[in-house]
ChimeraX commands (.cxc) that place a marker at each C-alpha (Angstrom):
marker #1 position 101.97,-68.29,-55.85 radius 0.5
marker #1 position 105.00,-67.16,-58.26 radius 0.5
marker #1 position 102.48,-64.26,-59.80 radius 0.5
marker #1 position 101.93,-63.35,-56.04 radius 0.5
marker #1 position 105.02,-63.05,-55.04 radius 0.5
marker #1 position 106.09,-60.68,-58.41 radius 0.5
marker #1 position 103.16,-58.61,-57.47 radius 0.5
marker #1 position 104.21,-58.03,-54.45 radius 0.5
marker #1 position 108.32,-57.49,-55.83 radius 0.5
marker #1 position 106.59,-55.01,-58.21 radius 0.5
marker #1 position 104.42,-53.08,-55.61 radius 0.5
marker #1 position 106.86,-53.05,-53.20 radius 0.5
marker #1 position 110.06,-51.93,-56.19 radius 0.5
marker #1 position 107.82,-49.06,-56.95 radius 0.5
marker #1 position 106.64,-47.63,-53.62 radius 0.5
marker #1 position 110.80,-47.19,-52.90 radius 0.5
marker #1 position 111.25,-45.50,-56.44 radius 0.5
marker #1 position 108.71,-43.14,-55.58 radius 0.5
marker #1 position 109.81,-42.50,-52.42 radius 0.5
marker #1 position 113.46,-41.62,-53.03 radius 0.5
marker #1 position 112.22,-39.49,-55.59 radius 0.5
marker #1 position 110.28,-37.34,-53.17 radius 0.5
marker #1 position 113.04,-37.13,-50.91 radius 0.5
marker #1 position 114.96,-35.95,-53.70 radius 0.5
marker #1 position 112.14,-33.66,-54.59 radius 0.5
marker #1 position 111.90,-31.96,-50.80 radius 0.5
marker #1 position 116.04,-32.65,-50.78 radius 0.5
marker #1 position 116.45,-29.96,-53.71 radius 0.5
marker #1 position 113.52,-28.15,-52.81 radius 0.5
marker #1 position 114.86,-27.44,-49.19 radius 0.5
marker #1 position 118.14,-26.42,-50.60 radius 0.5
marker #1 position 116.80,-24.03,-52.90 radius 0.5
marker #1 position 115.06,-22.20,-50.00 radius 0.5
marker #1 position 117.44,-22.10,-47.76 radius 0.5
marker #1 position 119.89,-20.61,-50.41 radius 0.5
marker #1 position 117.15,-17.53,-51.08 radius 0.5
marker #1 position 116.55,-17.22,-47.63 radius 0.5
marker #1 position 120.42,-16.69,-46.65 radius 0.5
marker #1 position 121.43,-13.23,-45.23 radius 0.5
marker #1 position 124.65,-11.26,-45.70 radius 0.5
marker #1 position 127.87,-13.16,-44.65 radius 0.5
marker #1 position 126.54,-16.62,-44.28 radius 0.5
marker #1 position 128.17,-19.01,-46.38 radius 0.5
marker #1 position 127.80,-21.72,-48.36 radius 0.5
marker #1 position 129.62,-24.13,-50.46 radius 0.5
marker #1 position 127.77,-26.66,-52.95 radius 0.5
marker #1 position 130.47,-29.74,-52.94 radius 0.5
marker #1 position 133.41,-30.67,-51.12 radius 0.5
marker #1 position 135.95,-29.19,-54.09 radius 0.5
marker #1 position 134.00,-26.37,-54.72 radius 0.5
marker #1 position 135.05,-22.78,-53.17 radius 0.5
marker #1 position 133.09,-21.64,-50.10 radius 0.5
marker #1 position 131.15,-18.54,-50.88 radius 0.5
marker #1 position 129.90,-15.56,-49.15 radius 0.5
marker #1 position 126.05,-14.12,-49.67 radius 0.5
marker #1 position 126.78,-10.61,-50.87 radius 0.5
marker #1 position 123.19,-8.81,-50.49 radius 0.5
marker #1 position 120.80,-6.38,-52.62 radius 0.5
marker #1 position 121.68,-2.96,-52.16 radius 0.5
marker #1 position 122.94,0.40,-53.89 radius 0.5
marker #1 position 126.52,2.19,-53.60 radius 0.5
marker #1 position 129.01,4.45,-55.34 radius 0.5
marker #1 position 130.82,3.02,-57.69 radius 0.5
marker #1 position 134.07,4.58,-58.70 radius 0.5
marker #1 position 135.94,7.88,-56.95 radius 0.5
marker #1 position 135.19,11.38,-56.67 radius 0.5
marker #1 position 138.85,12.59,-56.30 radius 0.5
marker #1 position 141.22,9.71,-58.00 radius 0.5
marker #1 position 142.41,8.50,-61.65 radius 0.5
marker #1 position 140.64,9.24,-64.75 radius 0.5
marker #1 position 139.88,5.45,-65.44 radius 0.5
marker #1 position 137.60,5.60,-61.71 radius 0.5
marker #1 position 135.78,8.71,-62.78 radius 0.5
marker #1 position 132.73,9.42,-63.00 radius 0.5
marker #1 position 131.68,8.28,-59.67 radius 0.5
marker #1 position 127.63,6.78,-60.24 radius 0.5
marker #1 position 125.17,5.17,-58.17 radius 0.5
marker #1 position 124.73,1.12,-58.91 radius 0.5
marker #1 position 121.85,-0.80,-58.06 radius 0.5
marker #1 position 122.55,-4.34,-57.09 radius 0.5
marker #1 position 119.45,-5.42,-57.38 radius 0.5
marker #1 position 119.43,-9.29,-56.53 radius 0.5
marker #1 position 121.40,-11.07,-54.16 radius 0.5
marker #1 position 124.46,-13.33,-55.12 radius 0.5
marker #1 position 127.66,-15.35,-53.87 radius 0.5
marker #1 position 131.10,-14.34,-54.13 radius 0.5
marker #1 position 133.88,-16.74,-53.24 radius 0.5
marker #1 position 135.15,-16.21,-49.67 radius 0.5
marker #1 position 138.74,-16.54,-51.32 radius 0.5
marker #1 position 140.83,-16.69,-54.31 radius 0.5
marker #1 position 140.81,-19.73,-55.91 radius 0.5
marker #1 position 143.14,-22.24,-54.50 radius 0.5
marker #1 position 145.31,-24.61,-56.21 radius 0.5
marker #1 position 143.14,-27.36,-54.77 radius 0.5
marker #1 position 140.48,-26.06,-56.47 radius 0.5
marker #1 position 141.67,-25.79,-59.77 radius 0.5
marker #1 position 143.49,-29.09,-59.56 radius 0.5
marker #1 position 139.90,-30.56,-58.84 radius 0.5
marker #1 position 138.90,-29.17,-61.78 radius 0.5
marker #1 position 141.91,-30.40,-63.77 radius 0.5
marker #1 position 140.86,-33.94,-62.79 radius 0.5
marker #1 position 137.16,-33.91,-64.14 radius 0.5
marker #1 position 138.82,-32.75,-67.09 radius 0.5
marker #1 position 137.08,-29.16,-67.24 radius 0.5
marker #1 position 140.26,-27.37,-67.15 radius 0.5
marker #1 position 142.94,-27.91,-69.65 radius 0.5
marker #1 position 145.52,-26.02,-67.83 radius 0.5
marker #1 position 148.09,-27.12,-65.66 radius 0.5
marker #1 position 149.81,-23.23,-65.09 radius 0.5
marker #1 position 153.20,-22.62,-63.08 radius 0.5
marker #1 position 153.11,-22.25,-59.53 radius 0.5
marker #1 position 156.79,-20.81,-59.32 radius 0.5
marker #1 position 157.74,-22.80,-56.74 radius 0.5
marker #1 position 155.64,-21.09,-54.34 radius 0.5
marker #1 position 153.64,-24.18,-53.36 radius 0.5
marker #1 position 149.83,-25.45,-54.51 radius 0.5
marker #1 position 147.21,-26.32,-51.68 radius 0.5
marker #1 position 145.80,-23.34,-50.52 radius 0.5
marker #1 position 147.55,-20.69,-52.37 radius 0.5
marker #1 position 145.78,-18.88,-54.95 radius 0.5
marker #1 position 146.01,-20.58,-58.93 radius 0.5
marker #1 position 147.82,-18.08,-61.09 radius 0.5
marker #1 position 149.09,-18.24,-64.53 radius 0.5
marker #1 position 145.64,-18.50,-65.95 radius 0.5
marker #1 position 143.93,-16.35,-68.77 radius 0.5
marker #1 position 140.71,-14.96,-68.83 radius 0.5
marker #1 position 139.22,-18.13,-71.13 radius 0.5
marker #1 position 140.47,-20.44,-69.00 radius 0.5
marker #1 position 139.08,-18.54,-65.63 radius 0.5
marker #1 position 135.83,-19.18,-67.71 radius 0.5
marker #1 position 136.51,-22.70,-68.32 radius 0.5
marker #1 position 136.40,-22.97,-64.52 radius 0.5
marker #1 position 133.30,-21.16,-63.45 radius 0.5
marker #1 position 132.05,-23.23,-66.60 radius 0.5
marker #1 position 132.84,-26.46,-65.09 radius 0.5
marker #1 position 131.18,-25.33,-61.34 radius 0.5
marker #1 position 127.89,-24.86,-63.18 radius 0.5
marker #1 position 128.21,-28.30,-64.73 radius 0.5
marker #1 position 129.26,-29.85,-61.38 radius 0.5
marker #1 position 126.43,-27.99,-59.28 radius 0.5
marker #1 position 123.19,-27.10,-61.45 radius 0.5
marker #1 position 123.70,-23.84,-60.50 radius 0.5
marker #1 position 124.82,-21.10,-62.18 radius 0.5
marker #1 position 128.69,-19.96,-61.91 radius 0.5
marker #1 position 130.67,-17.02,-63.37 radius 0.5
marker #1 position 133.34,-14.21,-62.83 radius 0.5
marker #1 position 131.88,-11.21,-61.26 radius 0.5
marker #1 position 131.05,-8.02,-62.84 radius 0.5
marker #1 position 133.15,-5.24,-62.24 radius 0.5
marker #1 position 130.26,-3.80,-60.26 radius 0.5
marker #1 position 129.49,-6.58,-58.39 radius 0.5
marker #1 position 133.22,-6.92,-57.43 radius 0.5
marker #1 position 133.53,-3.33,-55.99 radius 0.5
marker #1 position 130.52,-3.94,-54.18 radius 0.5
marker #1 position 131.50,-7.07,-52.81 radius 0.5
marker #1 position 134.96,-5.19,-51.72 radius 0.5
marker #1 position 133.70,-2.48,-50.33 radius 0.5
marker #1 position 131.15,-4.11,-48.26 radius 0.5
marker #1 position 129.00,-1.29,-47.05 radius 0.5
marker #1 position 132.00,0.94,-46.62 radius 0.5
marker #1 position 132.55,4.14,-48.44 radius 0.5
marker #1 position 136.82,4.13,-47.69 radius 0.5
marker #1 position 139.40,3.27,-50.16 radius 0.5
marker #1 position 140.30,-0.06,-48.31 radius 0.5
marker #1 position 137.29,-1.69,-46.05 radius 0.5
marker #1 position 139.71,-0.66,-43.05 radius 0.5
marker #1 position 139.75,3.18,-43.91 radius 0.5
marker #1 position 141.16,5.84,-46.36 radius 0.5
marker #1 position 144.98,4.54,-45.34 radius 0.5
marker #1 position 147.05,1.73,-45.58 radius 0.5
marker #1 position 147.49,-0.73,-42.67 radius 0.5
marker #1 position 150.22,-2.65,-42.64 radius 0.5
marker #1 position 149.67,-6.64,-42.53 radius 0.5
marker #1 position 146.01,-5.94,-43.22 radius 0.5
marker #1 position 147.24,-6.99,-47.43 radius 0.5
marker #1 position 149.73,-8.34,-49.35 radius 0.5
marker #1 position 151.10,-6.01,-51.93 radius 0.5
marker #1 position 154.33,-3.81,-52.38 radius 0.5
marker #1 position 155.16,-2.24,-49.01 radius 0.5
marker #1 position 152.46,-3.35,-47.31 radius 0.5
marker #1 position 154.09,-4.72,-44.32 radius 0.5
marker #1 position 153.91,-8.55,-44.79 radius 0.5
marker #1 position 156.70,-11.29,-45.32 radius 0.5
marker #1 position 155.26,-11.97,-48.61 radius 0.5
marker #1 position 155.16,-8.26,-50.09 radius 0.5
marker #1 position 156.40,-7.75,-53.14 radius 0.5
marker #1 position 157.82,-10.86,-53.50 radius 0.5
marker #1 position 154.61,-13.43,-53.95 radius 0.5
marker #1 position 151.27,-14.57,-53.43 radius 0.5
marker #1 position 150.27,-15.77,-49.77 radius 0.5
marker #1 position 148.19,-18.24,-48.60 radius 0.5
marker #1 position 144.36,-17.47,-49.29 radius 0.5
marker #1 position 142.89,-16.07,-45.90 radius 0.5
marker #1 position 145.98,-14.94,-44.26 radius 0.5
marker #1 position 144.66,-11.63,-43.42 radius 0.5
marker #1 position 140.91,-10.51,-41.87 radius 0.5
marker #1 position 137.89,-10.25,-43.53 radius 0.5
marker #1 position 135.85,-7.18,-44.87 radius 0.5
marker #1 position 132.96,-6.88,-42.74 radius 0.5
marker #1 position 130.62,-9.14,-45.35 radius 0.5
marker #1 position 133.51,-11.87,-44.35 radius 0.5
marker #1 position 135.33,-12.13,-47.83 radius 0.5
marker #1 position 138.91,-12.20,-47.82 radius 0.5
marker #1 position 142.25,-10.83,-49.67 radius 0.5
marker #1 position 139.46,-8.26,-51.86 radius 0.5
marker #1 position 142.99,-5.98,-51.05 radius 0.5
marker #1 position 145.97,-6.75,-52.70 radius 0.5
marker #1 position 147.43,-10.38,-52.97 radius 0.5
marker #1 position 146.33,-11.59,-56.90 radius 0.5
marker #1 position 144.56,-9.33,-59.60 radius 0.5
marker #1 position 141.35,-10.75,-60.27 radius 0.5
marker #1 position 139.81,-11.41,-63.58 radius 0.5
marker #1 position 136.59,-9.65,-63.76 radius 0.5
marker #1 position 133.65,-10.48,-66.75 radius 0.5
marker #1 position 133.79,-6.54,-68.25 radius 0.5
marker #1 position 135.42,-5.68,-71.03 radius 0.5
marker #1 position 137.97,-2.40,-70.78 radius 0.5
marker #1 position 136.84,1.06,-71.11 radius 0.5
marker #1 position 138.94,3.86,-70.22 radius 0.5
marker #1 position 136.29,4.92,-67.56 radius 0.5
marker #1 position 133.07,4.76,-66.51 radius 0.5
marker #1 position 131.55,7.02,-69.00 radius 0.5
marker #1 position 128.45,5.21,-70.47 radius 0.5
marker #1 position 128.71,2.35,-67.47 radius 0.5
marker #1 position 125.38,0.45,-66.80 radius 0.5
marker #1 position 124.22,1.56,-63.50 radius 0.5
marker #1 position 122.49,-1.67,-62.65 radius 0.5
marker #1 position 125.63,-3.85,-62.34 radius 0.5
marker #1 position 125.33,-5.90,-65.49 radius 0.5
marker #1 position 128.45,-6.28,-67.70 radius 0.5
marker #1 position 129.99,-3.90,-69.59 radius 0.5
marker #1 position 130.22,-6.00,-72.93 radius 0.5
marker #1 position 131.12,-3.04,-75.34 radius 0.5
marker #1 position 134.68,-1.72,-75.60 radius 0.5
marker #1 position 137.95,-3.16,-76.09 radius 0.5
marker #1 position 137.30,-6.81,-75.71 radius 0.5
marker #1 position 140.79,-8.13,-76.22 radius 0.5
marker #1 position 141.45,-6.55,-72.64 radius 0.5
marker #1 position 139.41,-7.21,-69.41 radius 0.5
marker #1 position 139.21,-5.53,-66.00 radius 0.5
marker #1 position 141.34,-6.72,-62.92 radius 0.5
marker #1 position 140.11,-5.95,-59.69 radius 0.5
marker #1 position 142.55,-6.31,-56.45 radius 0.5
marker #1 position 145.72,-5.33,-57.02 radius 0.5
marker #1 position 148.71,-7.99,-56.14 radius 0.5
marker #1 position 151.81,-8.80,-54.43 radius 0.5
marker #1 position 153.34,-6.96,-56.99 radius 0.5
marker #1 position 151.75,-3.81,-57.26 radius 0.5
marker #1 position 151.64,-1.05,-54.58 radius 0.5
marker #1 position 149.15,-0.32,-52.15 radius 0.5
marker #1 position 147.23,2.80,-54.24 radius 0.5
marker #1 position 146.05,-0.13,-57.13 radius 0.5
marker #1 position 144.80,-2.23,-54.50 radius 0.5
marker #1 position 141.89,0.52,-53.28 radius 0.5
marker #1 position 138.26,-0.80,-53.63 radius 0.5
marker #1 position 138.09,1.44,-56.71 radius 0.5
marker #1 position 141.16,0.74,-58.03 radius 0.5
marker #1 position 140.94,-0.84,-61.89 radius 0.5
marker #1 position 143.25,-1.82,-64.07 radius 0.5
marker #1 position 143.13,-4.14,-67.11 radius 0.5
marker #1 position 145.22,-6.91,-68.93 radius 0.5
marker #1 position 144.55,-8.57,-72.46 radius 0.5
marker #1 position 142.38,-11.43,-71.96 radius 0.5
marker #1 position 145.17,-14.29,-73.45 radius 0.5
marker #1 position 147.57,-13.03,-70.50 radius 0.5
marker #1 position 148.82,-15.22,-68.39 radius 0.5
marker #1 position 150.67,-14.17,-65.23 radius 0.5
marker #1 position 151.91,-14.71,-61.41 radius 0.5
marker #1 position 150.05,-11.59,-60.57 radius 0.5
marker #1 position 146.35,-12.72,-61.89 radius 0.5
marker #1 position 143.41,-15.71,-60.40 radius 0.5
marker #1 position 140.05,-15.82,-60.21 radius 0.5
marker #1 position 137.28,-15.47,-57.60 radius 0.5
marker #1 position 133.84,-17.15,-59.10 radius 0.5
marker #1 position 130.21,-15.56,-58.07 radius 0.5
marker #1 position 127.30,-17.34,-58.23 radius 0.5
marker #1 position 123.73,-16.52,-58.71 radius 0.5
marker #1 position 121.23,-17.17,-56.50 radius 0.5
marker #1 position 117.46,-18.50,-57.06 radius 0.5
marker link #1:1,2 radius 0.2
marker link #1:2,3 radius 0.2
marker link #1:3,4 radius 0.2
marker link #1:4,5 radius 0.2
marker link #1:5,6 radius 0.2
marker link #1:6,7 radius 0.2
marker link #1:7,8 radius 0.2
marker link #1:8,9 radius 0.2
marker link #1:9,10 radius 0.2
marker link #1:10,11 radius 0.2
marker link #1:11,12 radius 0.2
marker link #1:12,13 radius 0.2
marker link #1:13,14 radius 0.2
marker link #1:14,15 radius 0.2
marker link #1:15,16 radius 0.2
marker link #1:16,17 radius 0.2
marker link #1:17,18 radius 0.2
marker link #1:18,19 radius 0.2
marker link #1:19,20 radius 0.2
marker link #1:20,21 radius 0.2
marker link #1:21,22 radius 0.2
marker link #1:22,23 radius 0.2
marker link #1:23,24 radius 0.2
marker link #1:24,25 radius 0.2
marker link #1:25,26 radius 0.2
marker link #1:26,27 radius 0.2
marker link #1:27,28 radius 0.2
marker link #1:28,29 radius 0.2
marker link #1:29,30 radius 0.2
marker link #1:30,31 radius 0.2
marker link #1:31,32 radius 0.2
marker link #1:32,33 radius 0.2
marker link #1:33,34 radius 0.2
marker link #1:34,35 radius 0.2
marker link #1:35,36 radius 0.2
marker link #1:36,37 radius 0.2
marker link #1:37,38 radius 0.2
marker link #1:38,39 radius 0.2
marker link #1:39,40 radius 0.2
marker link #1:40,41 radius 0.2
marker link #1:41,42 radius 0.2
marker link #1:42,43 radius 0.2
marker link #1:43,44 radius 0.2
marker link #1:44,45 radius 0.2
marker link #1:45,46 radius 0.2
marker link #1:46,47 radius 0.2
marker link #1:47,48 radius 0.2
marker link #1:48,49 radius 0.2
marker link #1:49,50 radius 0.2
marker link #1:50,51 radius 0.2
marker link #1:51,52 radius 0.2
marker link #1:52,53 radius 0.2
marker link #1:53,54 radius 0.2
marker link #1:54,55 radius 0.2
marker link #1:55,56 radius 0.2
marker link #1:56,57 radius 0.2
marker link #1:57,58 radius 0.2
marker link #1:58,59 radius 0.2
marker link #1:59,60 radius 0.2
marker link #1:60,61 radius 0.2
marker link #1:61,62 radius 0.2
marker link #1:62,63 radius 0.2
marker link #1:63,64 radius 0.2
marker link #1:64,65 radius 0.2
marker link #1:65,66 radius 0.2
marker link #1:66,67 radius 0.2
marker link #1:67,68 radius 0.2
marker link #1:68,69 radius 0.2
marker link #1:69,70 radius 0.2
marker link #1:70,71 radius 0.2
marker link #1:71,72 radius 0.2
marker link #1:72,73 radius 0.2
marker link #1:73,74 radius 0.2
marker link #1:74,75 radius 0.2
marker link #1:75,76 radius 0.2
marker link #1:76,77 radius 0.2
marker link #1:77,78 radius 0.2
marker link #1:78,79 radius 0.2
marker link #1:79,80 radius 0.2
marker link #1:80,81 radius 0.2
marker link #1:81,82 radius 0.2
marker link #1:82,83 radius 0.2
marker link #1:83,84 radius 0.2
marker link #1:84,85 radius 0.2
marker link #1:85,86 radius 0.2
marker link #1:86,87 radius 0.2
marker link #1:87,88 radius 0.2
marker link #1:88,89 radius 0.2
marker link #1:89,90 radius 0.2
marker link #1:90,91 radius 0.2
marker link #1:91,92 radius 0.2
marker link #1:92,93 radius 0.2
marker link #1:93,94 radius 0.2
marker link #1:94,95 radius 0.2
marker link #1:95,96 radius 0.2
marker link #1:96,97 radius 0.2
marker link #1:97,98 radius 0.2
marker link #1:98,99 radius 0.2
marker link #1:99,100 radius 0.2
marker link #1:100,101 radius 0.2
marker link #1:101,102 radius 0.2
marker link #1:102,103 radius 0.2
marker link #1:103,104 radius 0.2
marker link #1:104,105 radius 0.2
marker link #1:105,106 radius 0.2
marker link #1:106,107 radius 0.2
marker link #1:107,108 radius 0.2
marker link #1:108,109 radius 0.2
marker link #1:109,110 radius 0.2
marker link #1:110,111 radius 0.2
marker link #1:111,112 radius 0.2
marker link #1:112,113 radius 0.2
marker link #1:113,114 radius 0.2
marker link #1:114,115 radius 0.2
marker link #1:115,116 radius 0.2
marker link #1:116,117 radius 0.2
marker link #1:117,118 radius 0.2
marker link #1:118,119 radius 0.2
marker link #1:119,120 radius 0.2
marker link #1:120,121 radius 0.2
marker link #1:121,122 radius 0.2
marker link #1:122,123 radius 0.2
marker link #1:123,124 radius 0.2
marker link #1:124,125 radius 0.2
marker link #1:125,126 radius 0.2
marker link #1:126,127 radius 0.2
marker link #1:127,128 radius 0.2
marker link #1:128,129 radius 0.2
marker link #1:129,130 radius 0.2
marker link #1:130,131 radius 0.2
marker link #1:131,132 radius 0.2
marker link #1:132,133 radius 0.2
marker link #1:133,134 radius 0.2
marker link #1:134,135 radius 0.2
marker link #1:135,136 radius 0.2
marker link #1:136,137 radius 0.2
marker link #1:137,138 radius 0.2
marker link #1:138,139 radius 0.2
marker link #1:139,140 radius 0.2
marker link #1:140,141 radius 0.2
marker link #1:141,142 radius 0.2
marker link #1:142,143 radius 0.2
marker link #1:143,144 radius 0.2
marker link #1:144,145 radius 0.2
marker link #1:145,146 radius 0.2
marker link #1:146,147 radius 0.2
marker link #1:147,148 radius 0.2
marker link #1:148,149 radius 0.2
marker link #1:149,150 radius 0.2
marker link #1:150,151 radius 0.2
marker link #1:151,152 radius 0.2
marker link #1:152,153 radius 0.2
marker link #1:153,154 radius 0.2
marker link #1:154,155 radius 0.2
marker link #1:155,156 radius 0.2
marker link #1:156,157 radius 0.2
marker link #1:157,158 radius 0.2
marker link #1:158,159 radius 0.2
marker link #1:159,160 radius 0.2
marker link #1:160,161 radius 0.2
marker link #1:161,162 radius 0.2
marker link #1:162,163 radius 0.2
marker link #1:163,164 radius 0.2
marker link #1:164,165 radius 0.2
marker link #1:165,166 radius 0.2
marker link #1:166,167 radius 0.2
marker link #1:167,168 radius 0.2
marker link #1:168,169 radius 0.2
marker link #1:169,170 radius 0.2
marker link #1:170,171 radius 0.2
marker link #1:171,172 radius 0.2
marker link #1:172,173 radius 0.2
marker link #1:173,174 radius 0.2
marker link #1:174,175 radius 0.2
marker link #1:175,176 radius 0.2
marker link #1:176,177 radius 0.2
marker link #1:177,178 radius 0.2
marker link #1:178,179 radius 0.2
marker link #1:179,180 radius 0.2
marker link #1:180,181 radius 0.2
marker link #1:181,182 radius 0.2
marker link #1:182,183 radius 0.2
marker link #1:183,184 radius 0.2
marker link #1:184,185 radius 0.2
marker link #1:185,186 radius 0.2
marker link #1:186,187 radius 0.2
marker link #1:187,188 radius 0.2
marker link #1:188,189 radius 0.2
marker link #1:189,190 radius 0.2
marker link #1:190,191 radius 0.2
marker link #1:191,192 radius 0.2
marker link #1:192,193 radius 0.2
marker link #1:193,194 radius 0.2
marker link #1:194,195 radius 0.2
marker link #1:195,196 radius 0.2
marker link #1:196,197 radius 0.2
marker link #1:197,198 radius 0.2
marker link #1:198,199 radius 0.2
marker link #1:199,200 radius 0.2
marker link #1:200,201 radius 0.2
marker link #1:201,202 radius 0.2
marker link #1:202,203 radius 0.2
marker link #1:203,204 radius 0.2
marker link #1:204,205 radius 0.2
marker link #1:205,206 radius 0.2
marker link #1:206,207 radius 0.2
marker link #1:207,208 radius 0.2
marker link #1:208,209 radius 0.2
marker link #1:209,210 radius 0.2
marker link #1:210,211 radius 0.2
marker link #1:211,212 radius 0.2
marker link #1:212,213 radius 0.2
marker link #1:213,214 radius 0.2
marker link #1:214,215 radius 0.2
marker link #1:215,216 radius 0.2
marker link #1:216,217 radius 0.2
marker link #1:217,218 radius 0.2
marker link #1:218,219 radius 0.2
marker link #1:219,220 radius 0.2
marker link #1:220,221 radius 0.2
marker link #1:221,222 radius 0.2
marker link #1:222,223 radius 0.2
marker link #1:223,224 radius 0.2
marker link #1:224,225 radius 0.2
marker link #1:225,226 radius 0.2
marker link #1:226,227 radius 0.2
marker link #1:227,228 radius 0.2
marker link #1:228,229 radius 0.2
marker link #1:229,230 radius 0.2
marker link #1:230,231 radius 0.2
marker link #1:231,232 radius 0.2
marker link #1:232,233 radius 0.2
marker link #1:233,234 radius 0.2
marker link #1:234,235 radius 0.2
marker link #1:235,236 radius 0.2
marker link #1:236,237 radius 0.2
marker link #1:237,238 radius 0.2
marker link #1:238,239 radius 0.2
marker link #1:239,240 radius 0.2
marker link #1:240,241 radius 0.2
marker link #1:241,242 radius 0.2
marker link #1:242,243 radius 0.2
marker link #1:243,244 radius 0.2
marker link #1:244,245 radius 0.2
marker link #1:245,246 radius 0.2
marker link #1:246,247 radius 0.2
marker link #1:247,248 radius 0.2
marker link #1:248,249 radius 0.2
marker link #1:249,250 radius 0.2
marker link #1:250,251 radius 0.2
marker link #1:251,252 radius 0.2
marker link #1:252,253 radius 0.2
marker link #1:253,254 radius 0.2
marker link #1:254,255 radius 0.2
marker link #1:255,256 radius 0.2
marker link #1:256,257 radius 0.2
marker link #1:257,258 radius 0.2
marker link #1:258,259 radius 0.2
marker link #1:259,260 radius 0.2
marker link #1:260,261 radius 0.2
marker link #1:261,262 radius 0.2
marker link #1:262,263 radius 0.2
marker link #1:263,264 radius 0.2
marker link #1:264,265 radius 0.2
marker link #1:265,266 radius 0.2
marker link #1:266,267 radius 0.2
marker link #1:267,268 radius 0.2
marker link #1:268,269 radius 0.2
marker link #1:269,270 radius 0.2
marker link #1:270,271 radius 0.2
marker link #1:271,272 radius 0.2
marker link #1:272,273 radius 0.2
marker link #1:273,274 radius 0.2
marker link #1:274,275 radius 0.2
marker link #1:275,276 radius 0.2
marker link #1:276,277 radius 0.2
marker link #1:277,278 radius 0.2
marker link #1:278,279 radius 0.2
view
């Protein structure tokens, strides 16, 4: 009777193992489809600390300015040629304090009295913006990491062909930076998501932070890869910021606007917003 009984222990153990592990199986599987099969705009977000992000699609665009600084010039075609996921925001303070608690960032920066929560981290260097997207991957299976310059403007500019998503001029309360209209102009950071969307629904791309990008600085984009991968040669100790800030004024906060800082920099003007590849 006692042999029996295991048997049927044994039988009936195994036939739930196997079962959970197909769910998990069509659980994953399911997931990864519905990732690839996303479209522009929709969002998704793979735990409850992790950053929301926005599908950015395949597609070609000008990268760079015609008329405009030396550093923008030449203006070249870029093919994007794979879909990926760019954080609908800057990263918030709850985000990076998540991290903080796993223990995949170190850092505990300065917040300047400016408040945590949903403001945008600041006061981190380019390593440490790389310990983060670092710790995603870990967190999520899947792969995180700081745009490439190209992918950045593309993400910005969003189908549009303007220096601002908006149009060629400034409108006021549309960003945060010096003279741009907003109670927080020129004197800090504001609150991620406190002004509209581009039309691929990602936020603050104008203005706000600078945003640590993966390419290292060149003086323009003589030589740039025209297939969006990073630009790994050049002065290394430096890397592209995309955005613009508070800080700055409204002309270094254009969609093609670049600028760099050395990568050990740590400052109230600079954060990170994380991409992530898609299957």
């Amino acid at each position: 009777m006692l042999t029996l009984i295991s048997y049927i222990v044994d039988r009936t153990l195994k036939a739930s193992v196997t079962a959970v592990i197909i769910c998990i199986g069509l659980s994953l599987t399911s997931h990864q489809a519905s990732a690839a099969e996303m479209n522009a705009g929709d969002v998704l977000q793979d735990c409850d600390v992790c950053p929301e992000m926005v599908v950015v699609p395949a597609g070609k665009y000008t990268m760079g300015a015609v008329k405009g600084k030396k550093r923008e010039k030449p203006a070249h075609e870029v093919t994007i040629a794979k879909s990926f996921a760019i954080s609908k925001y800057e990263v918030t303070w709850d985000e990076w304090e998540a991290c903080m608690a796993a223990g995949g960032c170190k850092r505990e920066p300065d917040d300047h009295k400016w408040g945590r929560g949903n403001m945008p981290i600041i006061n981190i260097s380019w390593e440490h913006a790389n310990n983060y997207v670092k710790w995603l991957s870990e967190k999520t299976g899947h792969t995180y990491r700081l745009a490439t310059e190209a992918e950045w403007e593309y993400a910005a500019r969003a189908g549009t062909t303007t220096n601002y998503w908006w149009g060629d001029k400034l409108k006021k309360k549309y960003a945060n930076c010096r003279k741009c209209g907003t109670k927080w102009s020129g004197k800090q950071s504001a609150p991620v998501g406190s002004f509209p969307p581009n039309p691929w629904g990602i936020h603050d791309m104008h203005g706000n932070i600078w945003e640590w990008t993966a390419d290292c600085w060149n003086p323009n984009y003589e030589g740039a890869p025209s297939d969006s991968s990073v630009r790994s040669e050049g002065d290394c100790t430096k890397r592209v910021v995309r955005s613009g800030s508070w800080y700055y004024y409204p002309k270094l906060s254009r969609s093609q606007s670049r600028d760099k800082f050395a990568a050990d920099l740590f400052s109230y003007n600079i954060g990170i917003r994380p991409v992530r590849e898609l299957p």
